[in-house]
N, C-alpha and C positions, 0 to 999 in steps of 0.2 A: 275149929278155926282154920287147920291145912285146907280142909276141904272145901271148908268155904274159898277160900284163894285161890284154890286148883279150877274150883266152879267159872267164878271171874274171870281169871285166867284167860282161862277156853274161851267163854263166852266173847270177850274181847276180841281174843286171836281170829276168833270165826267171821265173826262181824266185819273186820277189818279183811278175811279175806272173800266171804261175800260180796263187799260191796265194791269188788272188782268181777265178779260174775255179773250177777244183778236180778231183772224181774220185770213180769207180764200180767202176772194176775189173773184167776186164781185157782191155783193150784194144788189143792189142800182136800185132802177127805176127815171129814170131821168123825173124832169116837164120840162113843156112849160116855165113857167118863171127863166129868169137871175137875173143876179145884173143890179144894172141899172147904169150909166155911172157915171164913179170915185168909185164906191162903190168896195169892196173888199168882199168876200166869202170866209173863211178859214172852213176846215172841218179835222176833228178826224173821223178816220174811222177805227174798232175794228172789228172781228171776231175771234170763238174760235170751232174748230171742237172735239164736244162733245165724239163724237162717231164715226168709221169710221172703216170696214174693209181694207182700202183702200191704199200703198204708193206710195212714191213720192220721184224724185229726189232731192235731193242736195246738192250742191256742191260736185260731184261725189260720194256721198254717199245714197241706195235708205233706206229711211226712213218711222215711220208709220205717217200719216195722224192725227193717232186720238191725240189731245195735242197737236197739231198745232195751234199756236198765228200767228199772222200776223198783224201790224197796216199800215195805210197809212195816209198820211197830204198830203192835198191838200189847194192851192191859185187859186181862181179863181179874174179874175180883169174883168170890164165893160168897155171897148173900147167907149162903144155906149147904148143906152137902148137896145139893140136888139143883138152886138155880143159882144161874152167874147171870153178872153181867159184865160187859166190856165194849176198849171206844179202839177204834181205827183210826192212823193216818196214813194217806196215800202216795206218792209221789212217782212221777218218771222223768226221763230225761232219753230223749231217744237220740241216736247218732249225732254229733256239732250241735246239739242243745246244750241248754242249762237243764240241771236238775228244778224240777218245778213241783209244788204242792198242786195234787188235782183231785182231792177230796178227802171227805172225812167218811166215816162208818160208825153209827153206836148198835150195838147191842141192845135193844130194848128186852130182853127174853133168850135164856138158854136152860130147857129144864129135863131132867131126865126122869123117866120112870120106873117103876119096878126097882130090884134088886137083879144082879150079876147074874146072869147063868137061868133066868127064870124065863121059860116063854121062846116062841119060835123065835126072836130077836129081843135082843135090848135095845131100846125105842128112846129117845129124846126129840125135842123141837126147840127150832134154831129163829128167830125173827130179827131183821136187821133191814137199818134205815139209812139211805146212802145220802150226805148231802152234800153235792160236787162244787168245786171251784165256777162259780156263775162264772167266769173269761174261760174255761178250758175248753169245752169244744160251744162249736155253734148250736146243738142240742142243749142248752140248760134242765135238767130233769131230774128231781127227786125220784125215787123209787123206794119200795119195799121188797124185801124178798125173804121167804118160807123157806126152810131147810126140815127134811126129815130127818133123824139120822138112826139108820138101825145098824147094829152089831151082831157079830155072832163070830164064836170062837169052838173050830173044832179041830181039836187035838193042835196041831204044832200049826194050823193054819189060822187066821183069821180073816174077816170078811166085813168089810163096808158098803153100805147102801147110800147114800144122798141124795135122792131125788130134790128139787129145787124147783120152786115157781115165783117170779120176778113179774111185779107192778108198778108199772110208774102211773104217779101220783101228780105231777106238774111237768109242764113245758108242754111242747107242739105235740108230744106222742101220748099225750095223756087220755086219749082216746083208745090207744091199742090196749089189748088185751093181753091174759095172764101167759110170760112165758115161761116153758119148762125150759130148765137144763141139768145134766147128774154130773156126777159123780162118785165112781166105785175106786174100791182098791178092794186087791186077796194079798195077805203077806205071810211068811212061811216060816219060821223061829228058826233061821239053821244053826248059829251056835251063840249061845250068850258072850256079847252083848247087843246081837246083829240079829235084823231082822232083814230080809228080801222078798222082794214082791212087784204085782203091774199095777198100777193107776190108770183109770178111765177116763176122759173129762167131755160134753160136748155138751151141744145144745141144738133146739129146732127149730126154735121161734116160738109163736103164738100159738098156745093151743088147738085155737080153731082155724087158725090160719100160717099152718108148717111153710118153713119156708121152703123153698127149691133145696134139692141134696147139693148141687154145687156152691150154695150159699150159707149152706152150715158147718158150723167148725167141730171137729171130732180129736180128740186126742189119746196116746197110749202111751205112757210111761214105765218104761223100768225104775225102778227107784229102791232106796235103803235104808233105813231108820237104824242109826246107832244111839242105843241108853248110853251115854257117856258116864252117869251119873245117875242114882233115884232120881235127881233131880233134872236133867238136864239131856236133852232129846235132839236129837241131828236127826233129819231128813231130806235128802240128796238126791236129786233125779234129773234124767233127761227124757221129754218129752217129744214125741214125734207128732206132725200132723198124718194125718189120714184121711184128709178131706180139700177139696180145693181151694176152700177159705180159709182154712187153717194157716198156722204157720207151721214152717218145713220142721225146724229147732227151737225148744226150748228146754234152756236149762235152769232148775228150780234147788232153792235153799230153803233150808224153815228150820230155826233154832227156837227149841221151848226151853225155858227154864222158869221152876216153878219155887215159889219163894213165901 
């Protein structure tokens, strides 16, 4: 019962000081393991773009980048030890705005293979349906998007793969073709209950039709996962651009807590 409290607690205090940081989207290298059957996954996810030459649509107004917040909540549920499924909500609010809902996400598919430890990587697949605020940007677009996700754990390091291929399904771009974009992380155990390591993140466009290198966003993050808890997971980083589209800063939150 402490513990339960302790759990809460935190989770609270975090939340409350996240949502003075904030969020961009998305930032995140997905593992090999789920929840496992009946168990529930709720996540707080923050991002706050520091810095940023860069703007952006919305709600038919183009605004700047830089003081752009954004949080999302996510439920993930356990079908099975092996599939989950779970639903996204979206929101930003960028510099003298209101905070605004600008989409949802469900989950149709998350299933992993094999067992721990077996095989050049531990493999799962990630499917996910975006379906946006029709007023948010002038683009109205469903999409789908593919996640690979492989693992591999050697000795005190570990190692993420996410390749990514993104489809839209409706609106004017419904035409364009499948795009990639990844995401990696290597993280290093240096002493219980910390974990340090770099994040990847970028994209290129259309498969068959890359875009210009000055129109692609690439990113590298430091970043640090604290187990607060079996239950209960902190991850904390600051993100660099490295690309001319990019943005210069950003700084990212993610609180798991599994129940």
């Amino acid at each position: 019962m402490k513990q339960n409290k302790l759990i809460i607690t935190i989770f609270a205090l975090t939340m409350l000081f996240t949502s003075s940081i904030a969020q961009a989207r998305t930032f995140k290298v997905y593992g090999w393991s789920t929840p496992k059957e009946n168990e529930f996954e709720l996540v707080y996810w923050t991002d706050y773009v520091a810095k940023s030459e860069q703007n952006m649509n919305f709600f038919g107004e183009v605004v700047e980048r830089e003081g752009l917040r954004a949080d999302t909540f996510e439920v993930e549920y356990g079908v099975t030890d092996r599939f989950t499924i779970a639903g996204y909500v979206d929101f930003e609010q960028p510099r003298g705005e209101n905070m605004e809902y600008i989409q949802s996400r469900v989950v149709a598919l998350r299933y992993r293979f094999g067992e721990k430890g077996v095989g050049l990587f531990n493999t799962a697949v990630y499917l996910e349906y975006y379906l946006p605020n029709q007023d948010y940007q002038s683009k109205k677009k469903e999409k789908i998007e593919t996640r690979i996700i492989l693992e591999k754990n050697l000795g005190n390091f570990n190692i993420r793969l996410n390749p990514k291929f993104e489809k839209v399904v409706s609106g004017p771009d419904v035409e364009e073709g499948i795009e990639f974009e990844y995401g990696a992380s290597v993280y290093w155990k240096a002493a219980a209950p910390i974990k340090i390591g770099l994040e990847f993140y970028g994209g290129i466009g259309e498969l068959t039709n890359v875009k210009p290198t000055k129109e692609q966003k690439h990113y590298v993050m430091p970043a640090v996962k604290w187990y607060i808890t079996d239950s209960l997971e902190w991850n904390f980083g600051a993100g660099f651009g490295i690309s001319t589209a990019a943005d210069d800063i950003v700084i990212k939150s993610i609180l798991e807590w599994k129940i």
